[in-house]
KEFITI-257881 format. One line per 3 residues: number of its first residue (from 1); for each residue x negated, y, z of C-alpha. Coordinates in steps of 0.25 Angstrom, whole numbers. Example, Ala and Ser with C-alpha at 12.3 -4.5 7.8 and 13.67 -1.06 7.14 Angstrom:
! residues 2
1> -49,-18,31 | -55,-4,29
END
This chain:
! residues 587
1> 0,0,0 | -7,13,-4 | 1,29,-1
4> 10,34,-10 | 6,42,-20 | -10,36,-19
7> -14,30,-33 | -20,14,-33 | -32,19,-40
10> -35,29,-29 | -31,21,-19 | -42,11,-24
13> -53,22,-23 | -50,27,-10 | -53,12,-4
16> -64,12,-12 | -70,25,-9 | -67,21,6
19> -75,7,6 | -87,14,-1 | -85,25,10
22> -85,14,21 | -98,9,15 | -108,22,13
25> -103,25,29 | -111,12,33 | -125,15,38
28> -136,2,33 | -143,-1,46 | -158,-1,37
31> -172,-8,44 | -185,2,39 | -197,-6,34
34> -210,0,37 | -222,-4,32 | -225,-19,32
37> -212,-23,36 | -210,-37,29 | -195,-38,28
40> -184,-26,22 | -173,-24,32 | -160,-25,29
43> -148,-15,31 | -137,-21,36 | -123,-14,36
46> -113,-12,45 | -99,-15,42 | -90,-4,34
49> -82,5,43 | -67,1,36 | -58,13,31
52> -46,6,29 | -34,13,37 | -29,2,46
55> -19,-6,41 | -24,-5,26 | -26,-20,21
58> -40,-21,17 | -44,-20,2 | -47,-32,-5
61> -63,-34,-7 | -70,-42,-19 | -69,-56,-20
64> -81,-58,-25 | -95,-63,-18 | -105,-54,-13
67> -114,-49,-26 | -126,-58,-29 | -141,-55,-21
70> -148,-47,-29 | -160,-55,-37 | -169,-42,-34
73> -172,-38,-19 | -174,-25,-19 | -183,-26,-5
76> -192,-34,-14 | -191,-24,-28 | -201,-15,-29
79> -200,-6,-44 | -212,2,-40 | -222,-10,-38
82> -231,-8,-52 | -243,-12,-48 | -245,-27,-45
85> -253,-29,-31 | -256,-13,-29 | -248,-5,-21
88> -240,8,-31 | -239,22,-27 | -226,26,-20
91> -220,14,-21 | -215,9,-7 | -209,-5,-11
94> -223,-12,-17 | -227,-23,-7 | -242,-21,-12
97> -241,-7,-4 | -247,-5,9 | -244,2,23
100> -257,10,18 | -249,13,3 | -237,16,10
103> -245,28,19 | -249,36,6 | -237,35,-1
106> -228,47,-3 | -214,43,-7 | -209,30,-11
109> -206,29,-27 | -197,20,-26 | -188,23,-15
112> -174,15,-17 | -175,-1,-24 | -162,-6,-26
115> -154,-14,-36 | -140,-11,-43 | -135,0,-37
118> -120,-2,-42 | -118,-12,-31 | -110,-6,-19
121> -121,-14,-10 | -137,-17,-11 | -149,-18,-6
124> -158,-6,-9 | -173,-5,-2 | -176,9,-1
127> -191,13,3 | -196,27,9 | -209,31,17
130> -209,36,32 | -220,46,31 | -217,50,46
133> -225,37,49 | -241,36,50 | -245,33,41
136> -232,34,31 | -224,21,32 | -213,14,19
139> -199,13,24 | -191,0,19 | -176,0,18
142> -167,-12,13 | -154,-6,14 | -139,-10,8
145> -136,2,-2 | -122,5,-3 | -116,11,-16
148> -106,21,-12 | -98,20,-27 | -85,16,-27
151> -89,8,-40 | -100,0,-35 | -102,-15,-39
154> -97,-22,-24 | -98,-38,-32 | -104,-44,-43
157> -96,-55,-45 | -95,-56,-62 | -109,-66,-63
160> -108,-64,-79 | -113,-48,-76 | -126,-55,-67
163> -131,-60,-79 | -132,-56,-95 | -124,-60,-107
166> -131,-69,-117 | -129,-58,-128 | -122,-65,-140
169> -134,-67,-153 | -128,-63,-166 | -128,-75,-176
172> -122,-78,-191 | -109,-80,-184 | -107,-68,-173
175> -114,-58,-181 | -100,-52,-186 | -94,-51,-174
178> -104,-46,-168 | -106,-34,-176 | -91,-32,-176
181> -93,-31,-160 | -105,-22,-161 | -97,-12,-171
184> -100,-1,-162 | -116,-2,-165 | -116,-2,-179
187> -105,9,-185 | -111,23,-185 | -123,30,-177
190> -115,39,-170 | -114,35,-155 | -99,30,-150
193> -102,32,-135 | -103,47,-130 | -114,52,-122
196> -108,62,-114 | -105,52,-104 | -118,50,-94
199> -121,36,-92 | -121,31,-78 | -137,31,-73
202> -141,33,-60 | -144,45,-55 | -161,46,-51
205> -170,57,-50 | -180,52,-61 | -178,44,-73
208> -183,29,-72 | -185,18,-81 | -172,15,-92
211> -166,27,-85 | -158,34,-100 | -164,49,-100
214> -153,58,-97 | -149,70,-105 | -140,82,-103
217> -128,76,-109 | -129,60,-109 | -144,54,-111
220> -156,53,-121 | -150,46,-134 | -160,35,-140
223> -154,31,-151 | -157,14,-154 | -151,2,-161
226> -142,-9,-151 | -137,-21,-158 | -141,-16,-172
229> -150,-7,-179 | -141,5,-179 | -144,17,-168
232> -136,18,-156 | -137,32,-151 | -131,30,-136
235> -144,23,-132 | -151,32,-120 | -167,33,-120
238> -171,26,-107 | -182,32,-97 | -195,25,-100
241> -190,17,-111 | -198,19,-124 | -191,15,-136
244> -194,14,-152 | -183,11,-159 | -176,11,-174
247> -161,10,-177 | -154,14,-191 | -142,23,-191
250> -132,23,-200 | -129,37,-204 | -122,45,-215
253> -130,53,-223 | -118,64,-227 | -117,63,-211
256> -131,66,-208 | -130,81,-202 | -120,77,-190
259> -125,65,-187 | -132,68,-172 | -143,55,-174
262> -150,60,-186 | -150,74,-180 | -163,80,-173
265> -156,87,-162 | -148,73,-159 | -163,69,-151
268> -169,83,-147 | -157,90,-142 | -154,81,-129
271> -162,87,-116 | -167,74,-107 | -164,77,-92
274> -176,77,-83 | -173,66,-74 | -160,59,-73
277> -147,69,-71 | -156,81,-69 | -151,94,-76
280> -167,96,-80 | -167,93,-95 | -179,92,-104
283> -176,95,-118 | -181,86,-128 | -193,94,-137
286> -195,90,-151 | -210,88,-154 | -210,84,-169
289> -202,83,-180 | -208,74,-192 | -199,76,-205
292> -198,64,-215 | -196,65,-230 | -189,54,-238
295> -201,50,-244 | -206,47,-228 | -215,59,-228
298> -217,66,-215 | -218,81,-212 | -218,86,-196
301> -211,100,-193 | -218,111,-187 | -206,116,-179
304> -196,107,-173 | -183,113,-175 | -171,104,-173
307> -168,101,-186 | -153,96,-192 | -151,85,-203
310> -146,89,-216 | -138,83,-227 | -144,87,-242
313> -139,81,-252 | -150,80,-265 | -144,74,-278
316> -136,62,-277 | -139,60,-265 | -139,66,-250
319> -152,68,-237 | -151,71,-225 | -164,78,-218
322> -167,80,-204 | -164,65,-200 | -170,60,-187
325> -178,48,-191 | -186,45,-179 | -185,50,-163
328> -197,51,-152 | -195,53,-140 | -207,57,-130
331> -202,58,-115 | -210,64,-104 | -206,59,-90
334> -215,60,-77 | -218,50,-66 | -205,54,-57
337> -197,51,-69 | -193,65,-76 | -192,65,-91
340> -202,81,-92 | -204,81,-107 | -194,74,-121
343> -200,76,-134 | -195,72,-148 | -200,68,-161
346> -193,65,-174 | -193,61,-186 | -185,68,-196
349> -183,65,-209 | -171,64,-223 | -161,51,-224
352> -156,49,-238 | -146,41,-242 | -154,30,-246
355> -160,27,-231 | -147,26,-225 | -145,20,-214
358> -155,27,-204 | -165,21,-197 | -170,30,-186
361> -182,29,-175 | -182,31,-159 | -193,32,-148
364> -193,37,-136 | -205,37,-127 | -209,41,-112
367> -222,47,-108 | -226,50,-95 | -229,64,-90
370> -245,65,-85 | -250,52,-91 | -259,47,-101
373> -259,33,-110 | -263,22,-108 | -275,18,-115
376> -275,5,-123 | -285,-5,-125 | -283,-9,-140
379> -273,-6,-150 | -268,-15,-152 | -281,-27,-149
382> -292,-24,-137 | -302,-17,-139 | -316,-21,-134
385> -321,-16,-120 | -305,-12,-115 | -298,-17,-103
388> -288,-28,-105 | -272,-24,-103 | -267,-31,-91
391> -254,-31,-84 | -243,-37,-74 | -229,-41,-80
394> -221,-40,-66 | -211,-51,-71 | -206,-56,-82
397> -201,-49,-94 | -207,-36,-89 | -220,-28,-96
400> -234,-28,-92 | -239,-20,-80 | -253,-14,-80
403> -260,-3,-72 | -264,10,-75 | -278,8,-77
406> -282,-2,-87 | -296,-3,-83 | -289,-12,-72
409> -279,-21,-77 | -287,-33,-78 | -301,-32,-71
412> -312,-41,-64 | -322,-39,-53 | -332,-30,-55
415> -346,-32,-53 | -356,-24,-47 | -371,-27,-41
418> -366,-29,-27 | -358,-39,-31 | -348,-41,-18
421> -334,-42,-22 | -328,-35,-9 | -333,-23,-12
424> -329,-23,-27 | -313,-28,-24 | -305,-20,-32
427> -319,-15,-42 | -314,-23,-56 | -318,-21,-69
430> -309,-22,-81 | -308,-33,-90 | -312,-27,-106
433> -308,-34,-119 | -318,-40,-123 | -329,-40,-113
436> -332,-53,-105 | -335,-49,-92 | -340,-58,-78
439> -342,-52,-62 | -343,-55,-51 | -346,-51,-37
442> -350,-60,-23 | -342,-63,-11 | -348,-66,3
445> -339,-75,10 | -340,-79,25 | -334,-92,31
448> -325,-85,41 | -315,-82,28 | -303,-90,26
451> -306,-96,11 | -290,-93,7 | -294,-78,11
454> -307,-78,2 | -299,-85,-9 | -291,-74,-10
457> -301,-64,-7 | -308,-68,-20 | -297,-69,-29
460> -291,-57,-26 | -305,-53,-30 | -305,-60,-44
463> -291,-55,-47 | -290,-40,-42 | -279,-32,-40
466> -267,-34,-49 | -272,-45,-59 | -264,-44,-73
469> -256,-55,-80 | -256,-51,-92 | -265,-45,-103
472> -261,-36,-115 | -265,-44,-128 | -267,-30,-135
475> -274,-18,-131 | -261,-9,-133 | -251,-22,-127
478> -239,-15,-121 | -234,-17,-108 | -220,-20,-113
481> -225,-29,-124 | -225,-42,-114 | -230,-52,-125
484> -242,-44,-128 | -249,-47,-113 | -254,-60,-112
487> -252,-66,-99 | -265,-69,-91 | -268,-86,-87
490> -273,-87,-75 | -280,-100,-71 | -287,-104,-57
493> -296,-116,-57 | -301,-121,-44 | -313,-131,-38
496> -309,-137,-26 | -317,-145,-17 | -315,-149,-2
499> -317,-141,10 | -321,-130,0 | -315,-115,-1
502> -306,-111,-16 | -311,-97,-19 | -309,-90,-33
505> -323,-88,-39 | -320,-83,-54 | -310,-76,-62
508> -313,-79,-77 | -303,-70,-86 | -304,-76,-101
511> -296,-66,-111 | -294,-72,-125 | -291,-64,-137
514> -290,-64,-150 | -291,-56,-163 | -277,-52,-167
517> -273,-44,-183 | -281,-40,-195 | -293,-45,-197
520> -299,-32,-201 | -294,-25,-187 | -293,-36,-177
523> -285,-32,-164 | -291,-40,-151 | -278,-49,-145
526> -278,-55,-130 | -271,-68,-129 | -275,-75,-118
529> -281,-72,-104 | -283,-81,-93 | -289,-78,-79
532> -295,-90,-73 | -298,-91,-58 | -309,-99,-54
535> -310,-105,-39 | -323,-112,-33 | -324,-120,-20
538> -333,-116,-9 | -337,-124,2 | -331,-118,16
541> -340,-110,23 | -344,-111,36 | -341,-98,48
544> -350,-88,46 | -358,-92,32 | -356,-83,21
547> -356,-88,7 | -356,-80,-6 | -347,-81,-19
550> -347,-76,-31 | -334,-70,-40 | -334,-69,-53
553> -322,-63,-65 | -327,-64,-79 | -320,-61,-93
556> -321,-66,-106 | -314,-63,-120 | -312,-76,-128
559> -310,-72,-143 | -299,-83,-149 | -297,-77,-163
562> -296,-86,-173 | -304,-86,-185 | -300,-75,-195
565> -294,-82,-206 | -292,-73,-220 | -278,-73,-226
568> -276,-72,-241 | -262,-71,-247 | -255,-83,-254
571> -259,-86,-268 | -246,-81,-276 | -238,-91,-281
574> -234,-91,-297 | -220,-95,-298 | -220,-93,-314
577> -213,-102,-325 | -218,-102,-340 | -207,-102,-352
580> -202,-113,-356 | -209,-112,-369 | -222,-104,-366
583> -231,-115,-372 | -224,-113,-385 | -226,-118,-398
586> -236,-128,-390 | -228,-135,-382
END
């Protein structure tokens, strides 16, 4: 029974509004982590205060189970930890930090890990810094975040939505339907869906990764081809995301002045907001204009005036000049996430009638403010004396991390004429294409050490901080390119004996590679690395003697090409048949 006069609909949102209201009331009872606390406490909640009037039945609640545990515990997710086994700058969640790290650190980059945040309830670990303390102590919370929306996701009950659908493959027989289904991708070039409503994104203080860049009326248009070769203009530029593409578009030519795609202003005229709902804009400045004949030659402007396509017609048949052939994008963002400079090159140039449909060209590409590239060590094949490119692939399916400094991604020890080991841990030297390189250094062992604690002593000084997994096969091998890094072997081969002590005595790195292309201009190809580590028995020694062993790393290039064989093209074939009465009168 609802009063009179009350619509159901309101009715329903009143109740709603009311529950959420009871739930933002409660106060989480949250346990504080500081420092070397081992286990994240959990906040515990107390039951909702009811805001029912007495009397009022109770409203139905869901029927379905509670929603499934979430595979990823947010304690343990930490999306600032870059550097495997080497504690990062600022970030408060990575386990290789220290109380000592946690002292000089002056705010936490990562302040809030959490999951969906369309669930009404869920765990969220927020971390912060106490500098009141001496010396500066981290602060861990685990708390349950509630979402105050009315609209929040209370179940998950529908199990086909926890997983994806096997997309249907187009064959002989669903081709037809399926392109009388996708109708809407292939009938003209002009977008269907209007872009004066703002899509739902979060609203951050900073751009992050796949984040669409924001303008003052919708978002940055890139146009791309979806399920054919056609453009779609509704496609937003993503934050971060580099991207090449072609697509053709269907136009007409008698048509070509209004159409907004094949216009220059269409790309220059938006203003991208500085970050994410900020009413700082940064207009998009036009850096070159390149104009192309029909006969492909290519003149640059001086000026670069917006310029408008225009219809001429010459004989029998029609042009349009001024046709936006190809985009650029070069974006300028800073390390807090803020886009500071956009700027824009096209290529310009006039469509007969004869290479219609248009095929059109889109990049867009981010640089960061302040830094400077990379250097390579090969384009594409090594070159001879350069470090090797190595890296870590966090899990699978991801790209290839690598450190800054590539005079350290894959190193051994370093010798030097003292030759004590303890005082060169963390000395190394890089490993160079094609330089086969040995050292070594001493260690002086007493009986008093537990072996398991020399073991490992001597391994970690083998191995180093951070040993890679992979290797770039090419010089210029792209962190995203997965397939062109070849995984690095590891093998450890041991001696045992009785009443003897395992200790690591050499790392031997073999890099195999191979001439890769032309014979004239050969490019130098890794594709195979193994690192074997090599394990001797000592005898046990006895309290207070003091024994003396020696470490050794070496490197060697193996050169696996096979021999150059010449290729000559195939003899052609003469397929010809004589008259029948060629020989005549002698046959």
């Amino acid at each position: 029974m609802r009063p009179r006069g009350v619509p159901p609909l309101l009715v329903v949102l009143l109740g709603c509004w009311a529950s959420v209201s009871a739930q933002t009331e409660a106060t989480p009872a949250v346990a504080t982590e500081v420092l070397n606390s081992t286990e994240a406490a959990l906040a515990t909640f107390g039951p909702f205060p009811s805001t029912r009037p007495l009397g009022t039945p109770r409203a139905p609640g869901p029927t379905s189970g509670p929603r499934p545990t979430p595979v990823t515990d947010v304690a343990a997710l930490c999306v600032c930890d870059l550097s495997p086994a080497q504690c990062d700058v600022n970030c408060c969640c990575d386990p290789d930090c220290s109380s000592v790290d946690f002292s000089v650190f002056s705010a936490c980059s990562v302040p809030v890990v959490m999951g969906d945040n369309q669930f009404c309830s869920q765990k969220a670990a927020i971390y912060s810094l106490n500098f009141t303390a001496n010396p500066p102590q981290r602060v861990f919370k685990l708390v349950d975040q509630i979402n105050p929306s009315i609209f929040c996701i209370y179940t998950t009950n529908y199990k086909p939505a926890l997983s994806f659908i096997n997309p249907e493959v187009p064959d002989e027989n669903s081709f037809d339907t399926l392109m009388r289904t996708a109708d809407g991708f292939t009938s003209n070039a002009e977008s269907d869906i209007s872009f004066t409503t703002k899509l739902d994104v979060p609203s951050t203080a900073k751009y992050e990764y796949g984040v669409p860049l924001q303008t003052s009326d919708s978002f940055l248009r890139f146009p791309s081809s979806l399920t054919s070769s056609l453009c779609t203009d509704n496609n937003p530029a993503a934050f971060l995301v580099n991207q090449a593409v072609k697509c053709t578009r269907k136009i007409n030519l008698e048509q070509c002045e209004e159409t907004e795609a094949l216009s220059m202003a269409f790309y220059s005229s938006p203003e991208i907001r500085r970050v994410p709902d900020s009413r700082t804009k940064v207009p998009i400045t036009v850096q070159s204009i390149v104009i192309q004949s029909l006969n492909k030659t290519l003149t640059r402007r001086e000026d670069t005036d917006v310029l408008q396509p225009a219809l001429v017609n010459a004989g029998h048949f029609s042009l349009c000049m001024n046709v936006v052939l190809e985009v650029k994008y070069s974006l300028t963002y800073t390390d807090a996430g803020e886009v500071i400079k956009a700027d824009l090159s096209l290529l310009l140039g006039t469509v007969s009638s004869v290479v219609v449909p248009l095929q059109q060209k889109f990049e867009i590409h981010f640089l960061q403010e302040n830094t400077k590239p990379v250097p390579l060590s090969g384009n594409p094949g090594y070159v001879v004396g350069l470090p090797l490119a190595a890296g870590f692939q966090p899990h699978k399916g991801s790209g290839i991390i690598q450190i800054t400094n590539r005079y350290r991604q894959l190193t051994i020890l370093h010798s030097t004429t003292e030759q004590d080991c303890l005082a060169l841990e963390g000395v190394r030297t890089p490993v160079l294409f094609g330089y086969t390189m040995q050292s070594g250094c001493k260690l002086r062992l007493t009986g008093a050490l537990p072996c398991r604690l020399v073991a490992q002593k001597v391994e970690s000084l083998l191995w180093g901080q951070g040993f890679p997994d992979y290797v770039a096969s090419f010089g210029n091998s792209q962190a995203q390119d997965v397939l062109d890094w070849v995984p690095i072997h590891f093998i450890t081969q041991s001696f045992n004996r009785k009443d003897s002590c395992q200790l690591p005595g050499a790392l031997v790195i073999e890099v195999k590679w191979t001439k890769y292309g032309s014979l004239l201009n050969p490019q130098a190809k890794i594709v195979n690395v193994t690192a074997n580590l090599i394990s001797s028995s000592f005898p046990e020694a006895n309290s207070g003697n003091e024994r003396t062993i020696l470490i050794s790393t070496a490197v060697t290039f193996v050169d696996v090409s096979a021999p150059a064989e010449a290729g000559f093209r195939a003899p052609p074939a003469i397929n010809a048949r004589l008259p029948f009465n060629f020989f005549f009168p002698f046959v």
